[in-house]
MARVEXDREN-462094 format. One line per 4 residues: number of its first residue (from 1); for each residue y, x, z of C-alpha. Coordinates in nm, 3 decimals. Example, Ala and Ser with C-alpha at 12.3 -4.5 7.8 and 13.67 -1.06 7.14 Angstrom:
BEGIN
1 = -0.450,1.230,0.780 ~ -0.106,1.367,0.714
This chain:
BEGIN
1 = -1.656,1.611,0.545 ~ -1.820,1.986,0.469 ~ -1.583,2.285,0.545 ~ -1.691,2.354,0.200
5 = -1.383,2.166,0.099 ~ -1.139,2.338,0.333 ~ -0.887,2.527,0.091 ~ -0.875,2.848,0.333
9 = -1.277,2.829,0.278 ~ -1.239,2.879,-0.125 ~ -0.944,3.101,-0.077 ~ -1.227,3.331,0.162
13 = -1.463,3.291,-0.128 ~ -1.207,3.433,-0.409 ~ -1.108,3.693,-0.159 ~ -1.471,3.810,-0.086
17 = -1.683,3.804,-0.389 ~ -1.393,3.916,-0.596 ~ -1.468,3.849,-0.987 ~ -1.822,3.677,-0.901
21 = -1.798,3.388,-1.128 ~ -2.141,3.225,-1.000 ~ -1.943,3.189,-0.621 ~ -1.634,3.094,-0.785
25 = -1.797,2.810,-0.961 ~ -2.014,2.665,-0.708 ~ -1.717,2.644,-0.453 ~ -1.475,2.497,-0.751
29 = -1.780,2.280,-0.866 ~ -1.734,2.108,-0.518 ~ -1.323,2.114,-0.510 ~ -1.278,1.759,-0.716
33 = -0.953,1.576,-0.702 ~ -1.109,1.288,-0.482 ~ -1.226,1.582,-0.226 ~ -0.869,1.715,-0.217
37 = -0.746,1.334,-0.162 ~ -1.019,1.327,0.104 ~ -0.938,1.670,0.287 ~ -0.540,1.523,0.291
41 = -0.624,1.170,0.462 ~ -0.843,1.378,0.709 ~ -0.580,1.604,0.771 ~ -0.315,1.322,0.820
45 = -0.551,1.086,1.051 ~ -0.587,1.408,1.308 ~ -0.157,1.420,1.324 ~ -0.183,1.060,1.424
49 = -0.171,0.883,1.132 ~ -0.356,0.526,1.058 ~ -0.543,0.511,0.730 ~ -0.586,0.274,0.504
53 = -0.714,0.214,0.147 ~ -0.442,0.009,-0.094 ~ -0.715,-0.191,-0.197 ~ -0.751,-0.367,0.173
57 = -0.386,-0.415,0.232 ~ -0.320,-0.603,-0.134 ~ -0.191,-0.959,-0.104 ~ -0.574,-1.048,-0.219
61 = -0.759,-0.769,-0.008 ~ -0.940,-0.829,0.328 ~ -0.657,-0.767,0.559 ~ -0.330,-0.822,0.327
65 = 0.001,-0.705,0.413 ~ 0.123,-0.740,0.076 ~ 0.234,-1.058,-0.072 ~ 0.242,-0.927,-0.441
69 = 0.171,-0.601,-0.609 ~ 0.564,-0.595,-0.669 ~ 0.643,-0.523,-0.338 ~ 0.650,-0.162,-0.186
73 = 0.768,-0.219,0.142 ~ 0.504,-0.352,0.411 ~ 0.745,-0.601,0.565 ~ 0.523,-0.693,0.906
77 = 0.513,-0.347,1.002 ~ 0.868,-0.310,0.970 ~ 0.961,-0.630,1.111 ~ 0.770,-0.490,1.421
81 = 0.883,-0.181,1.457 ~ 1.269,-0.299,1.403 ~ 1.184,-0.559,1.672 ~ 1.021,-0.281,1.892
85 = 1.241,-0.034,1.849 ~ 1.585,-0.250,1.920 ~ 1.479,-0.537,2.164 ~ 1.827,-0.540,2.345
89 = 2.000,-0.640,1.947 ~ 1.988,-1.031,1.871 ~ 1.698,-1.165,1.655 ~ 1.983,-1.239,1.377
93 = 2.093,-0.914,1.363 ~ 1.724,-0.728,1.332 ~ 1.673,-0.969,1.094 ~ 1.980,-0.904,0.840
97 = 1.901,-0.524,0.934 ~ 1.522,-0.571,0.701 ~ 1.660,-0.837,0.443 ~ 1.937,-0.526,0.398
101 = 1.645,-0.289,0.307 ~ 1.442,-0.533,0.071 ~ 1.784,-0.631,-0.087 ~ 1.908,-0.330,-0.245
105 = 1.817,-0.317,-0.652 ~ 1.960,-0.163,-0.947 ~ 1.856,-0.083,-1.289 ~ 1.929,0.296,-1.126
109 = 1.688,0.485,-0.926 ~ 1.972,0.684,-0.767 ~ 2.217,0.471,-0.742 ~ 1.936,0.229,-0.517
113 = 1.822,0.566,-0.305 ~ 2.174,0.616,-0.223 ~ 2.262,0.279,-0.160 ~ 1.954,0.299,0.075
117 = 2.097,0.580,0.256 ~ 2.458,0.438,0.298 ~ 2.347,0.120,0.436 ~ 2.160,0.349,0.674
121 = 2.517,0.525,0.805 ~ 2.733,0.245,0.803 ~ 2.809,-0.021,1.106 ~ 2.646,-0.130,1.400
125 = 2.306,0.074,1.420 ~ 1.960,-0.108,1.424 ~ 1.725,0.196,1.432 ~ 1.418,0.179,1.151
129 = 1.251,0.491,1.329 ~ 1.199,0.579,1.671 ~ 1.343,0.944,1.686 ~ 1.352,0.947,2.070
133 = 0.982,0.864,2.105 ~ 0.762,0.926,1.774 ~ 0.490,0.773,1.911 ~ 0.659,0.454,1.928
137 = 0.630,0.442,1.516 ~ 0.377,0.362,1.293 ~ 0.224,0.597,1.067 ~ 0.035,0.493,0.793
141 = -0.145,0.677,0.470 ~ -0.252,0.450,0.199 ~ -0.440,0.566,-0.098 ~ -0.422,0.396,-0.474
145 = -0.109,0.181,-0.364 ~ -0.139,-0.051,-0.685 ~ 0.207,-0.150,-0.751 ~ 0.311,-0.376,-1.084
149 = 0.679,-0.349,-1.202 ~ 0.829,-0.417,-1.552 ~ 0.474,-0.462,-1.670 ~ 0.376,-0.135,-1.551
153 = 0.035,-0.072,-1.341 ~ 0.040,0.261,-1.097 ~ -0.128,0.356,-0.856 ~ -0.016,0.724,-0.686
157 = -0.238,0.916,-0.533 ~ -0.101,0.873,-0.152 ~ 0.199,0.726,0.034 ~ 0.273,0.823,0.387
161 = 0.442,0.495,0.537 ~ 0.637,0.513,0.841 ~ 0.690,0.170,1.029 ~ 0.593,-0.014,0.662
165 = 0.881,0.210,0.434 ~ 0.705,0.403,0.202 ~ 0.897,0.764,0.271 ~ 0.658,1.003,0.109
169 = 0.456,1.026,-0.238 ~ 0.219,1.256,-0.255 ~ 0.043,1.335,-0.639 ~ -0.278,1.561,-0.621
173 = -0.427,1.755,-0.910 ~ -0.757,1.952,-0.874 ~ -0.664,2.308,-0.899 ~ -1.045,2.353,-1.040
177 = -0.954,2.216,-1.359 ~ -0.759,2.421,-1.601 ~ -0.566,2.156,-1.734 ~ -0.455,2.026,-1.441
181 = -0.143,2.216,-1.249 ~ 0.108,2.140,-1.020 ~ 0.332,2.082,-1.280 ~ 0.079,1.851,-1.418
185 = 0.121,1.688,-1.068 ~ 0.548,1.669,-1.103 ~ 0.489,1.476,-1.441 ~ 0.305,1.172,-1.315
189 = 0.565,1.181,-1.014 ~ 0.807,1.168,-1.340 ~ 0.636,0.878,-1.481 ~ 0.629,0.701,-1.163
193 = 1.039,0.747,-1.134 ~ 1.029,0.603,-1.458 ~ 0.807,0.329,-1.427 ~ 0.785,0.170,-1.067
197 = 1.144,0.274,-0.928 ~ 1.138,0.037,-0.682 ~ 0.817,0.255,-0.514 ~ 1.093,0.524,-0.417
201 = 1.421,0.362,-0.343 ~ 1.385,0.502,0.026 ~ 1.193,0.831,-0.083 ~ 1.285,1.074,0.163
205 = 1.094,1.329,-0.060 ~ 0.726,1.372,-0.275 ~ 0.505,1.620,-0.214 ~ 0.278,1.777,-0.559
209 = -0.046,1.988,-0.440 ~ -0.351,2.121,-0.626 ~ -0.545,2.176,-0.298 ~ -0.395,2.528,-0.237
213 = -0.060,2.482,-0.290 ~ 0.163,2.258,-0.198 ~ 0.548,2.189,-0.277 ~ 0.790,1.942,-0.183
217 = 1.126,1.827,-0.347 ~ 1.372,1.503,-0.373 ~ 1.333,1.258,-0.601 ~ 1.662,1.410,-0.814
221 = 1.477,1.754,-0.801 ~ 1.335,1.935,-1.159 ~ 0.998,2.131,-1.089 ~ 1.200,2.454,-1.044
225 = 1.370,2.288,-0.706 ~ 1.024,2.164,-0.559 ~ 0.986,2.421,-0.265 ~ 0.639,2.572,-0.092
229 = 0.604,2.348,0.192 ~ 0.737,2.511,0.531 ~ 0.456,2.566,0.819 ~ 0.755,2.569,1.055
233 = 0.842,2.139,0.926 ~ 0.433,2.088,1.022 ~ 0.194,2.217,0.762 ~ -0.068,2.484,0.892
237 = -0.235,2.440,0.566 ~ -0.123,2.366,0.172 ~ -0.195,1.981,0.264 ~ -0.170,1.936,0.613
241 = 0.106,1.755,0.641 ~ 0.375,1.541,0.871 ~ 0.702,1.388,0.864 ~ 0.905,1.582,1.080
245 = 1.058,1.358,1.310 ~ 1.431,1.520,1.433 ~ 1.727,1.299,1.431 ~ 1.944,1.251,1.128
249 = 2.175,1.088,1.031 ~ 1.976,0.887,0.821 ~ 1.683,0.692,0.868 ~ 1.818,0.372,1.086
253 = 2.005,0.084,0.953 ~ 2.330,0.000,1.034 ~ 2.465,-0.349,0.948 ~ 2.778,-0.492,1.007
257 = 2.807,-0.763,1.219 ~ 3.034,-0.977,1.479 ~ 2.850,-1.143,1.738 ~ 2.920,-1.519,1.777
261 = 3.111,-1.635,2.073 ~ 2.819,-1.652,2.399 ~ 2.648,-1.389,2.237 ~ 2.581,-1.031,2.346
């Protein structure tokens, strides 16, 4: 891809021809939403992330991991991560630890992220993520993620999977258009909330960007709580970015179990 479509380029641009329009629009002739999708898979693939297009992974793509456009989690990738990650648990108890995470539904979007979240601190632990040794996850970006709920067809811009959980949403607008803004960008995150819920029930948070800014928030945050993204949590640029990987207390299943007699 052309440098062209580098944000600090057209930021360069502004800086040094000032008020020249003719600049201005040949660099924002080039800045189109797709380029800006583009520029962010790039950007993702060189932190180590896989890439692939929605379209492939659909239960009737090439290479399906889906087995409807209903369902938001990509369950092989978590079954082998969970499997990876915790060989020393019994197969039983890796396997109630996933059916736990595609269980959970309510008619309530919070109510389901913070059932999520509990299930994640409570009991025995069977560890979703790797924290000790990130490169013992899988990373994934997928672009127009169709997914169908209550008659609803959406498909957001990207989602950053990590071992199959869709974590991160990420809505782009092209700042070259004047009626597109990042608010513009927080709306169809809105619409999403309101019409595939199921897409964020283990949101850790959404990112909105135009290209040149970027801003991150929770799923229960208004525009006014979305926050400029923080180089020092793996950005360098408005959308160059990672999951930060520490330890929380979240982020790894624990499920409550009692191991049958002759059983570890």
């Amino acid at each position: 891809m052309s440098n062209d479509f580098h944000p600090g380029n057209y930021r360069r641009l502004r800086r040094n021809y000032g008020r020249n329009a003719t600049a201005q629009s040949k660099m924002t002739s080039k800045l189109t939403e797709s380029a800006i999708e583009e520029l962010a898979i790039e950007r993702l693939q060189r932190l180590g992330y896989s890439y692939l297009h929605g379209s492939i992974i659909a239960f009737d793509g090439s290479s399906p991991e889906r087995t409807s456009y209903t369902e938001v989690i990509l369950n092989g990738r978590l079954r082998a991560a969970v499997d990876k990650i915790n060989p020393h648990l019994p197969a039983d108890v890796r396997a109630t630890a996933i059916k736990e995470v595609q269980r959970i539904h309510s008619p309530e979007l919070l109510v389901n992220n913070e059932a999520f979240h509990r299930m994640l601190t409570e009991g025995e632990r069977v560890w979703l993520i790797d924290f000790d040794n990130p490169l013992n996850n899988d990373f994934l970006v997928v672009n127009q993620f169709t997914v169908l709920e209550n008659h609803f067809n959406k498909r957001p811009d990207l989602i950053l999977f990590v071992n199959g959980i869709p974590l991160v949403v990420i809505e782009l607008k092209n700042a070259a258009d004047e009626n597109t803004t990042l608010h513009s960008a927080f709306q169809q995150l809105e619409t999403y909330k309101a019409t595939i819920p199921s897409l964020f029930t283990s949101n850790a948070f959404n990112v909105i960007s135009d290209g040149f800014e970027a801003k991150a928030g929770s799923i229960s945050a208004g525009f006014t709580r979305f926050m400029a993204w923080s180089s020092r949590i793996a950005m360098t640029s408005t959308i160059n970015c990672s999951i930060p990987l520490r330890r929380p207390s979240s982020y790894y299943a624990k499920i409550r179990y009692k191991p049958r007699i002759g059983t570890i």
